[in-house]
FIBA-980840 format. One record per residue (C-alpha): residue number from 1; residue in one letter; x negated, y negated, z. Coordinates in pm, 1 decimal, always signed. Layout:
N
R  kolfi  rolum      east     north        up
R    NUM      A         X         Y         Z
...
END
This chain:
301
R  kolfi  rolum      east     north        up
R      1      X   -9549.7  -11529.5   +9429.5
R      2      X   -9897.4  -11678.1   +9420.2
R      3      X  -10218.9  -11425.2   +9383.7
R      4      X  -10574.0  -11474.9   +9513.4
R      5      X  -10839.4  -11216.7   +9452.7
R      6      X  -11193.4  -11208.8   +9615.3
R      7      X  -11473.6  -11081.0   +9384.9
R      8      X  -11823.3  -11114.3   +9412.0
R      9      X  -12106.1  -11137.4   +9108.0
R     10      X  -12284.6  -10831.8   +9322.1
R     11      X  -12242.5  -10616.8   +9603.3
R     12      X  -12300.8  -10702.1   +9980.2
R     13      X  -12226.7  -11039.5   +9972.2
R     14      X  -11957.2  -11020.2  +10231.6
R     15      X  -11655.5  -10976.4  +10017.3
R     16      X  -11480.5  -10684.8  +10210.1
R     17      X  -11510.2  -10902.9  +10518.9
R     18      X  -11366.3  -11162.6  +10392.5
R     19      X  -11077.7  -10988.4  +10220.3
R     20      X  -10961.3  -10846.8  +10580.7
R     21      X  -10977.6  -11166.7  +10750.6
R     22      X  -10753.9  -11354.7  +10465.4
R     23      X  -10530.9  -11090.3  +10516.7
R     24      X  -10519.1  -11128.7  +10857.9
R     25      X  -10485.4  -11497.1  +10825.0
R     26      X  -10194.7  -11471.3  +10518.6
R     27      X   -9831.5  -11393.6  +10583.9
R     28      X   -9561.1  -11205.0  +10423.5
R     29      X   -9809.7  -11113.1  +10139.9
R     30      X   -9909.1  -10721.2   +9972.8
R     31      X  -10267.9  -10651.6   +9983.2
R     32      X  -10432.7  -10437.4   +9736.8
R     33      X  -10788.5  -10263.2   +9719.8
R     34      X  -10898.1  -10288.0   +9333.2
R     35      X  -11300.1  -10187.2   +9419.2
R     36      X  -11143.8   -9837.1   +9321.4
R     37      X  -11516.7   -9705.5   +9257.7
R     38      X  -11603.4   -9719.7   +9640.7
R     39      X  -11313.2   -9856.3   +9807.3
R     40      X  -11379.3  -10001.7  +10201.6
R     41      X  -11106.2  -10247.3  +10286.4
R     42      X  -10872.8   -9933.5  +10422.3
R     43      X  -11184.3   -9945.9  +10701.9
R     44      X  -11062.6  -10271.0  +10843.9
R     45      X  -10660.8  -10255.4  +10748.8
R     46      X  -10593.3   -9926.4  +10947.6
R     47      X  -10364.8   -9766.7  +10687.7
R     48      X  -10074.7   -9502.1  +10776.0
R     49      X  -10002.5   -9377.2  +10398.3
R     50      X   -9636.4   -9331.5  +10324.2
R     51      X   -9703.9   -9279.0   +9960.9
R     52      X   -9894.7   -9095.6   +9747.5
R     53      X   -9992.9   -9029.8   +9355.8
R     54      X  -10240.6   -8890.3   +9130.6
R     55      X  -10394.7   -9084.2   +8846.1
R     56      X  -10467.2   -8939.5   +8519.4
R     57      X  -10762.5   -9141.4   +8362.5
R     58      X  -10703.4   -8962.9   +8005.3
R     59      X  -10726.5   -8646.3   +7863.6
R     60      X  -11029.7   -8360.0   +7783.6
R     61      X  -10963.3   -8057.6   +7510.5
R     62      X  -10953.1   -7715.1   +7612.1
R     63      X  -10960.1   -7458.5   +7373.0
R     64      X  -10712.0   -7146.9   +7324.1
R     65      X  -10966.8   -6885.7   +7269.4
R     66      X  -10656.3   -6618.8   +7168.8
R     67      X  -10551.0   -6853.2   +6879.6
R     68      X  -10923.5   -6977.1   +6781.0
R     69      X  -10991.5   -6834.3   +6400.8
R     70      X  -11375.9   -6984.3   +6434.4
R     71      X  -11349.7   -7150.1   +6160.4
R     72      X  -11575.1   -7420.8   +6272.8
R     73      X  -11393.8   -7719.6   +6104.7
R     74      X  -11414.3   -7915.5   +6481.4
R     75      X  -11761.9   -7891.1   +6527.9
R     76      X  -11900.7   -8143.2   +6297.0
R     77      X  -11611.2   -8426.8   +6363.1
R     78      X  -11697.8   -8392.4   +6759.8
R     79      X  -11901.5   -8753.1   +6764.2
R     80      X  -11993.8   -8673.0   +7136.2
R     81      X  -12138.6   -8293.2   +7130.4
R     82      X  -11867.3   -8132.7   +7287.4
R     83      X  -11802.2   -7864.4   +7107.5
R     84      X  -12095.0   -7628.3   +7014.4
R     85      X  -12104.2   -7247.4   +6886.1
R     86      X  -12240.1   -6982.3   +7071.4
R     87      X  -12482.3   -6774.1   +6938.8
R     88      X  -12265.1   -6504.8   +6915.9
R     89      X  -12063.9   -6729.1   +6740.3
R     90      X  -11788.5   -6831.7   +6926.5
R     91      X  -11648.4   -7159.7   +6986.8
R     92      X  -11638.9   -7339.3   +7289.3
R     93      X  -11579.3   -7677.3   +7458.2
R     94      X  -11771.9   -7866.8   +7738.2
R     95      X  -11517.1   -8075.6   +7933.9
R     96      X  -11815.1   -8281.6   +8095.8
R     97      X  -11975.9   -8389.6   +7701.4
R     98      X  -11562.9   -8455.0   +7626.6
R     99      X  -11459.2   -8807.4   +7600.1
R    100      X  -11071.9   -8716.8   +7501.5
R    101      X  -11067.6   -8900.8   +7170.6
R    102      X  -10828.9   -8609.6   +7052.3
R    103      X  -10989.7   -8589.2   +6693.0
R    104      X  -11080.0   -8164.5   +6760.5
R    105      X  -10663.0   -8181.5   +6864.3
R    106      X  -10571.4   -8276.0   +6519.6
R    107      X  -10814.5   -8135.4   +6292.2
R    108      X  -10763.2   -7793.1   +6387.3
R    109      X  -10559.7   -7561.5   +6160.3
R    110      X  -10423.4   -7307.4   +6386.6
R    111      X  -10370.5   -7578.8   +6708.7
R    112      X  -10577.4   -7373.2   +6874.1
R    113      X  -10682.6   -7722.3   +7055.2
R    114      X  -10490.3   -7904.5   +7337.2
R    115      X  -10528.4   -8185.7   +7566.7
R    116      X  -10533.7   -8174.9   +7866.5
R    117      X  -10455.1   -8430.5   +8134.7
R    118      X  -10736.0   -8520.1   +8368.6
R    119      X  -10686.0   -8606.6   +8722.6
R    120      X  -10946.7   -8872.1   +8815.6
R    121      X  -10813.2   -8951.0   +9133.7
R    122      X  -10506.9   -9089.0   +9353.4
R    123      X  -10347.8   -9414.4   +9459.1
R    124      X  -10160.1   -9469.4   +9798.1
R    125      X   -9879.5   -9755.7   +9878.2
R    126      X   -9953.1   -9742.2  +10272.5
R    127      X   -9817.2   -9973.5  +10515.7
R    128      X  -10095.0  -10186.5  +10750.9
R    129      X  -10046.3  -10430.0  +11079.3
R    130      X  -10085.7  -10738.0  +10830.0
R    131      X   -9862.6  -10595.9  +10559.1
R    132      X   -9802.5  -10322.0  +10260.3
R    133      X  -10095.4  -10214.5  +10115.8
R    134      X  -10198.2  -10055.6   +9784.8
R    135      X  -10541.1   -9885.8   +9785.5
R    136      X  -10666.6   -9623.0   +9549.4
R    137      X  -10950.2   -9336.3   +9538.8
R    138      X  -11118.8   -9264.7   +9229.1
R    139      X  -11328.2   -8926.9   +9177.5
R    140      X  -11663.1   -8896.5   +9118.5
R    141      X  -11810.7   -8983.6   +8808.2
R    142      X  -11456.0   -9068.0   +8670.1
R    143      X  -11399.7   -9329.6   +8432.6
R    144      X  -11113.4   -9569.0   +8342.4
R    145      X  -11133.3   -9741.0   +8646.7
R    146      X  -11011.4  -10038.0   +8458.6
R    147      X  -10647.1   -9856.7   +8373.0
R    148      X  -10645.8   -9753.0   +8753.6
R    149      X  -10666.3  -10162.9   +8875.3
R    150      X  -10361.8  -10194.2   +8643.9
R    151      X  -10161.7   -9921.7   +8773.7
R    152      X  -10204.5  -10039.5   +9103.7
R    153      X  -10182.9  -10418.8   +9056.3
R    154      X   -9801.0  -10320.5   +8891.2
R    155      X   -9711.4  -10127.4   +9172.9
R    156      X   -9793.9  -10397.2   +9419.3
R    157      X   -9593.4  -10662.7   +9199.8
R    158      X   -9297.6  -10427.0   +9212.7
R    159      X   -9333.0  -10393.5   +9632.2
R    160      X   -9391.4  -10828.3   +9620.0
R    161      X   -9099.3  -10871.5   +9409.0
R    162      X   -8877.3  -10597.8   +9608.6
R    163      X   -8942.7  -10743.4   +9937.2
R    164      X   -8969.1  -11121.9   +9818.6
R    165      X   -9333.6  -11151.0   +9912.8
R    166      X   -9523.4  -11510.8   +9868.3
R    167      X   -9874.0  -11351.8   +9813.1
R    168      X  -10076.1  -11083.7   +9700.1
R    169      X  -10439.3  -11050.3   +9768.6
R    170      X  -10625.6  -10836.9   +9570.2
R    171      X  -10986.6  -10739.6   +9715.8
R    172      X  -11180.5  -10713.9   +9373.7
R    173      X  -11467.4  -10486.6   +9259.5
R    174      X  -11880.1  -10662.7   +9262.3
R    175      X  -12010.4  -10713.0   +8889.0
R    176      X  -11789.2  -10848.1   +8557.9
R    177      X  -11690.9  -10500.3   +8443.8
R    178      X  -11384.1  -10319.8   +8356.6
R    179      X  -11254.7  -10321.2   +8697.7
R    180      X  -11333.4  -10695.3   +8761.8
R    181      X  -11142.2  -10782.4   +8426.2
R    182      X  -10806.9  -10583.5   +8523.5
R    183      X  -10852.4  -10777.0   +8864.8
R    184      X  -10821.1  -11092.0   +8736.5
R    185      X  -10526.0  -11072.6   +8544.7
R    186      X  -10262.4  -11283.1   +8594.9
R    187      X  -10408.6  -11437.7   +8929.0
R    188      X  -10407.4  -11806.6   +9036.9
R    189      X  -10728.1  -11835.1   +9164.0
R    190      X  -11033.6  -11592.6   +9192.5
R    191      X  -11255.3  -11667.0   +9485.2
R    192      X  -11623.3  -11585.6   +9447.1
R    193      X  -11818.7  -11450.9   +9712.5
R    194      X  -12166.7  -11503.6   +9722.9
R    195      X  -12517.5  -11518.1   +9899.0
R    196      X  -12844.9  -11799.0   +9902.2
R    197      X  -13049.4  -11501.7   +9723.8
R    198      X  -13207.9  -11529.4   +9354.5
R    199      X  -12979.2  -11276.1   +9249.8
R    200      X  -12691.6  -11356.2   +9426.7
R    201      X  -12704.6  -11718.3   +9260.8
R    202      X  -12783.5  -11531.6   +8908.3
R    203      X  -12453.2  -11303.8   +8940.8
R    204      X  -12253.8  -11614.7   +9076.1
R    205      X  -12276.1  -11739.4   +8716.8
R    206      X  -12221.2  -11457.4   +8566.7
R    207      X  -11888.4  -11360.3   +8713.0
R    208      X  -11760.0  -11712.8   +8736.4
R    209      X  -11824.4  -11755.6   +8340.5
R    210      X  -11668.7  -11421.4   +8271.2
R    211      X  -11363.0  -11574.4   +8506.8
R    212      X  -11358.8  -11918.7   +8298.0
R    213      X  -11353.4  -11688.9   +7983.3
R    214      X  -11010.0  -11583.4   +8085.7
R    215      X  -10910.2  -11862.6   +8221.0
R    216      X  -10896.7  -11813.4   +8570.8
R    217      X  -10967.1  -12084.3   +8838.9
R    218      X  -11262.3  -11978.5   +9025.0
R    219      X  -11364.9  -12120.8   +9401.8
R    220      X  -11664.2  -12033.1   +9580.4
R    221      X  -11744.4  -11920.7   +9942.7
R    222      X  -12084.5  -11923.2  +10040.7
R    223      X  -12181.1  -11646.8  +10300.6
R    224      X  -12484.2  -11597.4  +10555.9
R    225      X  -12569.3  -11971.9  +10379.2
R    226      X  -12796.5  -12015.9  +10688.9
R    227      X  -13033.2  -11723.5  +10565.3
R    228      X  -13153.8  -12013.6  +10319.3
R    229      X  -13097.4  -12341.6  +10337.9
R    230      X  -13248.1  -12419.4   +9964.3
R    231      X  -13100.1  -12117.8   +9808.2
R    232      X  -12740.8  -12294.4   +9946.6
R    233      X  -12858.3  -12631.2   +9829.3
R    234      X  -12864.0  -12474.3   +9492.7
R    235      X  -12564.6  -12339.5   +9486.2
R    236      X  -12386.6  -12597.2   +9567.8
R    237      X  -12507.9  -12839.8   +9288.5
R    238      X  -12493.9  -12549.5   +9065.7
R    239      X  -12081.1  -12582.2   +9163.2
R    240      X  -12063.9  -12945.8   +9129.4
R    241      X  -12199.8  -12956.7   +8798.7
R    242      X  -11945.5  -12700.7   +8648.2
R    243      X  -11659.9  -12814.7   +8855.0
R    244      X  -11629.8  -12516.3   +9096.5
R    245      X  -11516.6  -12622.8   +9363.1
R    246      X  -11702.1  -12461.1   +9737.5
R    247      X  -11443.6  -12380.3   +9973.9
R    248      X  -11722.4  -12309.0  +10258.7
R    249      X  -11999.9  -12184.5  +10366.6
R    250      X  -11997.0  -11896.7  +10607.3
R    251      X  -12276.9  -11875.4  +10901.4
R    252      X  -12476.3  -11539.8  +10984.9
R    253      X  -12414.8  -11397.4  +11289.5
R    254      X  -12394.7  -11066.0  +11463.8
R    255      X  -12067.0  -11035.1  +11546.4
R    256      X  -11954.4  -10991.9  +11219.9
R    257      X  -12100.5  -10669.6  +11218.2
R    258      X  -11966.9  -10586.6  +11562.3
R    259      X  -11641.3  -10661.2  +11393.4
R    260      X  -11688.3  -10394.6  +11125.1
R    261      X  -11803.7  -10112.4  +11354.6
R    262      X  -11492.9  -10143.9  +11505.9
R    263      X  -11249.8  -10132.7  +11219.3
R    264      X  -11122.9  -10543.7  +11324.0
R    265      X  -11073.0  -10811.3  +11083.5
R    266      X  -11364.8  -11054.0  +11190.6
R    267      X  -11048.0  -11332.6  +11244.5
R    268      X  -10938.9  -11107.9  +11475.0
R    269      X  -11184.2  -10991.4  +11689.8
R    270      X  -11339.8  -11270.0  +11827.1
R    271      X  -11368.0  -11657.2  +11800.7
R    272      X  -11689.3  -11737.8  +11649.0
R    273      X  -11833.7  -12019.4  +11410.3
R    274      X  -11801.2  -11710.6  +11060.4
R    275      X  -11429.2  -11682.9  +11222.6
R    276      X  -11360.5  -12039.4  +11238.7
R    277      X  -11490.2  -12095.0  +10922.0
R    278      X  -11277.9  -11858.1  +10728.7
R    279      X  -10973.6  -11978.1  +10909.4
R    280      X  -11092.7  -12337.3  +10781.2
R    281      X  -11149.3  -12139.8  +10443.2
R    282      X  -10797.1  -12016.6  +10389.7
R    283      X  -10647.5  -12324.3  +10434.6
R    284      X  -10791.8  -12523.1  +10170.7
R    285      X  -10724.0  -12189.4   +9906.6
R    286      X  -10355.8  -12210.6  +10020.2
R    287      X  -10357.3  -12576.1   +9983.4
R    288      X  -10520.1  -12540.3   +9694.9
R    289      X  -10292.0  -12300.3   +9469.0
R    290      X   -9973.1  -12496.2   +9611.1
R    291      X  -10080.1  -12810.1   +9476.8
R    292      X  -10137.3  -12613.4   +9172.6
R    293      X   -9827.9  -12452.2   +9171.9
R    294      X   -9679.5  -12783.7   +9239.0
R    295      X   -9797.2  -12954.6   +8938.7
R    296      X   -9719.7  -12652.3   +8706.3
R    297      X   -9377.9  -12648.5   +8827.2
R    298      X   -9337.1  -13032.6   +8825.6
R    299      X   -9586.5  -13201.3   +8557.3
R    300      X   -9430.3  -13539.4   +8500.4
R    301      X   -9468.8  -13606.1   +8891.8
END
């Protein structure tokens, strides 16, 4: 089983729409939504859940009030503030201030303290026109995102190994942080997404470095490269002088929004040059990881 995932150094670069159409494009393959934080790619894949599960992201402290002595030996070991006394003197704990590092848990005497699991969200196994598909919602202001990715990256290995799948494509988060990390694990290739802006060539670098840190091959895909010709220019010597190779470059055009307003892959909806090019796209990242797949499993040839 060979795994792609599409990131993207920042948001709005085109990633999501590019994610649906290799989808579209790939057979027998598992798809999976890792941009857990604001999840999209459900918009295009029209998914009928047949599975679902809450995620616990870790654990706050709640206090017992009935077993609570007062005896105040939590307050001063709480390193984030959680834990205050009234002025009447009571304890008490504020589950928003509460990291769940667990110390209050085993300082206190009577185990008047207990953790609690906290639901940060839910994860769905659903089942798409292209394929199964594992997508994930996280709540509001909820952390661990990270440990989410993971969860939901191992259930889609299970489903590819179950059903003898030859792909998984994993639709990564924008940025280099904790979700990005857990979405590169164990992958073949990452495929960057990016823009002819100033900042889309600054985060570019950024997430491709953070990908050669873990040793991930990294392509690139250059969308709306038409906005700005020079910006493209750039980009493209910036790739051939760290060996990054550009897989293509991806016109503007209106129909691509057309395509999202009505829930369609763009491969899908109509034949256009962003269409062709993506179609043109795929099959140099298939190529690509064979050949690499090839020489892993055959390195005297």
């Amino acid at each position: 089983m060979k795994q792609l995932v599409i990131i993207s150094g920042k948001g709005g670069t085109g990633k999501t729409v590019v994610s649906a159409s290799l989808a579209s494009l790939a057979s027998n393959k598992v798809m999976v939504d890792c941009d857990v934080d604001a999840a999209n790619l459900h918009l295009l894949l029209q998914p009928k859940i047949q599975e679902s599960h809450e995620f616990s992201g870790g654990k706050t402290a709640v206090l017992d009030e009935k077993k609570c002595t007062e005896c105040g030996q939590c307050l001063p070991v709480c390193r984030f503030d959680a834990i205050s006394e009234t002025p009447e003197g009571d304890v008490v704990i504020d589950p928003i201030s509460c990291e769940g590092c667990g110390v209050c848990f085993h300082i206190c005497p009577v185990e008047a303290i207990h953790m609690r699991e906290n639901i940060s969200g839910n994860w769905y196994v659903s089942q798409t026109p292209y394929g199964p598909f594992v997508h994930a919602k996280l709540g509001i202001a909820e952390e661990n995102s990270g440990k989410l990715v993971t969860e939901i990256k191992k259930r889609a290995q299970t489903i590819a190994e179950d059903q003898k799948l030859d792909w998984t494509l994993l639709d990564g988060s924008p940025g280099i942080g904790c979700p990005v990390i857990a979405s590169l694990s164990g992958v073949d290739m990452a495929l960057v997404v990016t823009e002819p802006t100033l900042s889309g060539i600054h985060d570019l670098e950024r997430v491709t470095q953070m990908a050669a840190y873990f040793n991930v091959a990294t392509a690139c895909c250059i969308n709306k490269y038409d906005l700005n010709l020079q910006n493209t220019s750039r980009i493209e010597k910036w790739c051939e002088r760290n060996s990054i190779p550009v897989m293509g470059k991806i016109p503007y055009e209106d129909i691509v929004v057309k395509s999202m307003v009505q829930g369609i892959p763009l491969v899908e909806y109509a034949e256009s040059n962003s269409s062709r090019e993506i179609k043109n796209i795929w099959k140099k990242i298939s190529r690509t990881i064979h050949k690499k797949t090839d020489f892993m499993n055959n390195p005297g040839e």
